[in-house]
C-alpha positions in Angstrom: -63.0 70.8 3.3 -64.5 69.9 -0.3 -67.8 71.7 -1.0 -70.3 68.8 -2.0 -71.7 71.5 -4.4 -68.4 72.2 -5.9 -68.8 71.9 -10.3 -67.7 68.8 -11.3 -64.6 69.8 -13.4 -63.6 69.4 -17.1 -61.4 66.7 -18.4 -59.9 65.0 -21.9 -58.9 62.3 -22.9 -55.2 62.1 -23.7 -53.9 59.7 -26.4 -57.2 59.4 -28.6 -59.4 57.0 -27.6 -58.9 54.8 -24.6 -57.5 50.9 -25.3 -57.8 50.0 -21.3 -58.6 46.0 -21.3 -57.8 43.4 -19.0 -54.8 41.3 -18.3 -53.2 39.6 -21.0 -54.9 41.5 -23.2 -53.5 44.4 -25.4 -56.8 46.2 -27.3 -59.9 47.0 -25.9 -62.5 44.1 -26.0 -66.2 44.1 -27.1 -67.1 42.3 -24.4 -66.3 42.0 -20.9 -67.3 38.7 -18.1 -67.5 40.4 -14.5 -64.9 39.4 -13.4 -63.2 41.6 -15.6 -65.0 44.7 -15.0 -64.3 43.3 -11.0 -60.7 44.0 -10.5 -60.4 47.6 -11.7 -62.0 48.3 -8.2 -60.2 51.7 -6.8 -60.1 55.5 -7.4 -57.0 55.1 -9.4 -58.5 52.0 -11.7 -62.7 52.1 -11.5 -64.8 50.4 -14.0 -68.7 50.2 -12.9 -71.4 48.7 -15.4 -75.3 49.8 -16.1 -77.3 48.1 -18.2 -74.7 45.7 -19.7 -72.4 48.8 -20.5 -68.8 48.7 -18.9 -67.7 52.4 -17.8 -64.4 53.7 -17.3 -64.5 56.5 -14.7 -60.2 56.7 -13.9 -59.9 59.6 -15.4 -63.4 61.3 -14.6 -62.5 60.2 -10.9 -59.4 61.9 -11.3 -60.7 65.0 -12.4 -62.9 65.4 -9.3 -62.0 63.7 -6.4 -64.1 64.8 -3.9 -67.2 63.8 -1.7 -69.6 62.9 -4.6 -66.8 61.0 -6.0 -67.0 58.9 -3.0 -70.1 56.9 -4.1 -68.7 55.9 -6.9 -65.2 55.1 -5.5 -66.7 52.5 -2.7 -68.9 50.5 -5.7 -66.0 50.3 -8.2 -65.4 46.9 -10.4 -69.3 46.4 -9.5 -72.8 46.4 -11.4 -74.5 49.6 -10.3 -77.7 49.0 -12.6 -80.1 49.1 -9.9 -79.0 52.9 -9.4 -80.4 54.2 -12.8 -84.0 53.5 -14.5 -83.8 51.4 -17.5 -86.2 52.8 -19.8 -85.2 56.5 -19.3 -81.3 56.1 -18.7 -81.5 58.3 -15.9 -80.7 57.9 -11.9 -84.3 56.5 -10.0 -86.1 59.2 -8.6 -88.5 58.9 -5.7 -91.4 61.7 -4.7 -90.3 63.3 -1.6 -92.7 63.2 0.7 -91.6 66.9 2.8 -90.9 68.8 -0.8 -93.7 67.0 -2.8 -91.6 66.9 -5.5 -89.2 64.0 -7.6 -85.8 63.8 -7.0 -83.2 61.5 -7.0 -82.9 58.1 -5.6 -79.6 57.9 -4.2 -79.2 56.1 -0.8 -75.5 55.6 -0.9 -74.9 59.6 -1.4 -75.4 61.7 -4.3 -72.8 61.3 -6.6 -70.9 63.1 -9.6 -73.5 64.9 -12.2 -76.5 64.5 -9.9 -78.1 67.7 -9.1 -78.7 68.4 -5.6 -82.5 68.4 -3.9 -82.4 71.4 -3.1 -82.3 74.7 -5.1 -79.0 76.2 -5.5 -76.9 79.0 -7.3 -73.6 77.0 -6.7 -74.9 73.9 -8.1 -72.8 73.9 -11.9 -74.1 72.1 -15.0 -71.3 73.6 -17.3 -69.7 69.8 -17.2 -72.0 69.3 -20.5 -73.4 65.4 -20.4 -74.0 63.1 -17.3 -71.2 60.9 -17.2 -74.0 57.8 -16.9 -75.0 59.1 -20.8 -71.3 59.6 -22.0 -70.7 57.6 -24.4 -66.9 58.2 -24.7 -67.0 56.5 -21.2 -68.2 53.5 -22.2 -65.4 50.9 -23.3 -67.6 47.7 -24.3 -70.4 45.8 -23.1 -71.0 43.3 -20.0 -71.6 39.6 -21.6 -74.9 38.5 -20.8 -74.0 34.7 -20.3 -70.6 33.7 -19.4 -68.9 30.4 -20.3 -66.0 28.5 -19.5 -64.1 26.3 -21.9 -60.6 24.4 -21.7 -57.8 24.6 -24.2 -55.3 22.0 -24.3 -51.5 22.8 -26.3 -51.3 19.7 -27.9 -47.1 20.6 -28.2 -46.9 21.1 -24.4 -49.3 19.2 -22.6 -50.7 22.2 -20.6 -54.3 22.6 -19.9 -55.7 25.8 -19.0 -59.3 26.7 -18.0 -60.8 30.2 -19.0 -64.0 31.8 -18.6 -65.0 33.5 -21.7 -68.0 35.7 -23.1 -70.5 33.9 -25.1 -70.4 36.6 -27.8 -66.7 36.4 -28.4 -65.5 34.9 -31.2 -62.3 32.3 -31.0 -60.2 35.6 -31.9 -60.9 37.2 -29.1 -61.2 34.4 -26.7 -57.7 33.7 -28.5 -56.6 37.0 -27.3 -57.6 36.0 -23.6 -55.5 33.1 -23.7 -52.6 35.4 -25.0 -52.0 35.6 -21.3 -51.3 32.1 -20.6 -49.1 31.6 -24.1 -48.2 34.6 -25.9 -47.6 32.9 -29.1 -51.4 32.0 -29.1 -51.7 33.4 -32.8 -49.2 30.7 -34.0 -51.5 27.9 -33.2 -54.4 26.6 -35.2 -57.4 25.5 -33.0 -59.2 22.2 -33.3 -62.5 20.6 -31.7 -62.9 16.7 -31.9 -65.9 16.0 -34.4 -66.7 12.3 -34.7 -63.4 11.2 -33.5 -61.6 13.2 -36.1 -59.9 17.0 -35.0 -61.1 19.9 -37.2 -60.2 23.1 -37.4 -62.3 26.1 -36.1 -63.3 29.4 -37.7 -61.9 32.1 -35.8 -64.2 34.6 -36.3 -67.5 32.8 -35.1 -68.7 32.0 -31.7 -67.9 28.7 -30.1 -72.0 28.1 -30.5 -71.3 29.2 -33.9 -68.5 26.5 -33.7 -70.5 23.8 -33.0 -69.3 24.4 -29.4 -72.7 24.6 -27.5 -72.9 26.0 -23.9 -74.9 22.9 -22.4 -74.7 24.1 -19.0 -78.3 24.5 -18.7 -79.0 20.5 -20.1 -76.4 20.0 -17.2 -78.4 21.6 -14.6 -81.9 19.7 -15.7 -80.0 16.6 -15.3 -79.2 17.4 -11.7 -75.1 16.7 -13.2 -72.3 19.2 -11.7 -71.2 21.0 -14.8 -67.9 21.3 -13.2 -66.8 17.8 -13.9 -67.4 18.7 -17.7 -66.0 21.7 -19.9 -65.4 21.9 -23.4 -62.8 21.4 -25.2 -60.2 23.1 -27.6 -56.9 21.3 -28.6 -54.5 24.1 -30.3 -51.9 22.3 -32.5 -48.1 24.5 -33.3 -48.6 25.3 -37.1 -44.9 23.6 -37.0 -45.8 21.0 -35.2 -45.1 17.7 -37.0 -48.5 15.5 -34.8 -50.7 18.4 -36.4 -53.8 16.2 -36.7 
């Protein structure tokens, strides 16, 4: 059987730094929705976030499979913030009322890097950093507000709907939509100002863009927001309608 005291083993990266994004996408992203962070939810895939940052734990998982792996294993693709303080960084800690003493607050099982309560010679801190303060691990940051905007190919008719980070620029929400047309770089996007279509800067925000997120007017006005997205139009440089 695994010893729960066992030392939590080294590991490396291999390749250089990690490029792991989501579907349709081909680099790693600044910015992730849940959703996102949501379906890398085994031991073989496990992304968990703390505090807006997105972990990747595959390969520490990997490394050391094993009861205090478990923990982390049953929560993957999910927010585990509520597990850490977030002023000190560091897992909660409660005073034990038998010891008299603070230790760790971990009602779904101690997990990888967190000592034991209890004093012992086999306990091994030789893995160097807590993987919850390993900042290789982290591979962007959870959006604080997600949005969802429409884009409409102007050449084919087809209307797709995507949810998007409100931090991303039009690039990388361009590189989103690279999974529903993979020759997304060989349009030029527009937004309808005053009845006329104008292009957009790719490298703001869709606020930025004059694209406000006006779900929240929505919801004062007691109005569904799902009858009402935004809208880009993306026009084929060749195409001969380009407005």
């Amino acid at each position: 059987p695994w010893s729960t005291s066992a030392p939590t083993r080294r590991w490396r990266r291999r390749g250089g730094p990690k490029t792991m994004a989501t579907a349709g996408s081909s680099s790693r992203r600044r910015f992730y929705t849940p959703e996102d962070v949501a379906v890398h939810n085994c031991a073989k895939d496990i992304w968990v976030s703390i505090n807006y940052r997105v972990f990747d734990l595959t390969e520490l998982i990997s490394a050391n499979r094993g009861p205090l792996a478990q923990p982390l294993i049953e929560v993957a693709g999910q927010d585990i913030s509520h597990w850490f303080d977030s002023k000190t960084g560091g897992v909660k800690t409660f005073m034990d009322p038998v010891r008299g003493v603070r230790v760790p607050y971990t009602p779904h099982g101690r997990f990888l890097h967190v000592p034991p309560p209890e004093p012992t010679a086999a306990w091994n801190t030789d893995f160097g950093t807590a993987w919850w303060l390993d900042e290789d691990l982290i591979i962007g940051r959870l959006t604080e507000k997600t949005r969802k905007v429409q884009i409409v190919n102007v050449l084919t008719h087809q209307t797709d709907l995507l949810t998007v980070c409100s931090e991303e620029t039009l690039e990388e929400i361009r590189d989103r939509y690279m999974e529903y047309n993979k020759h997304a770089q060989s349009y030029t996007w527009k937004k309808l100002d005053n009845d006329v279509f104008v292009p957009m800067d790719m490298e703001k925000t869709l606020d930025e863009n004059g694209v406000p997120d006006e779900s929240e007017e929505f919801e004062k006005l007691g109005i569904d927001f799902d009858y009402y997205y935004p809208v880009i139009h993306v026009y084929f440089n060749d195409d001969l309608t380009n407005a």
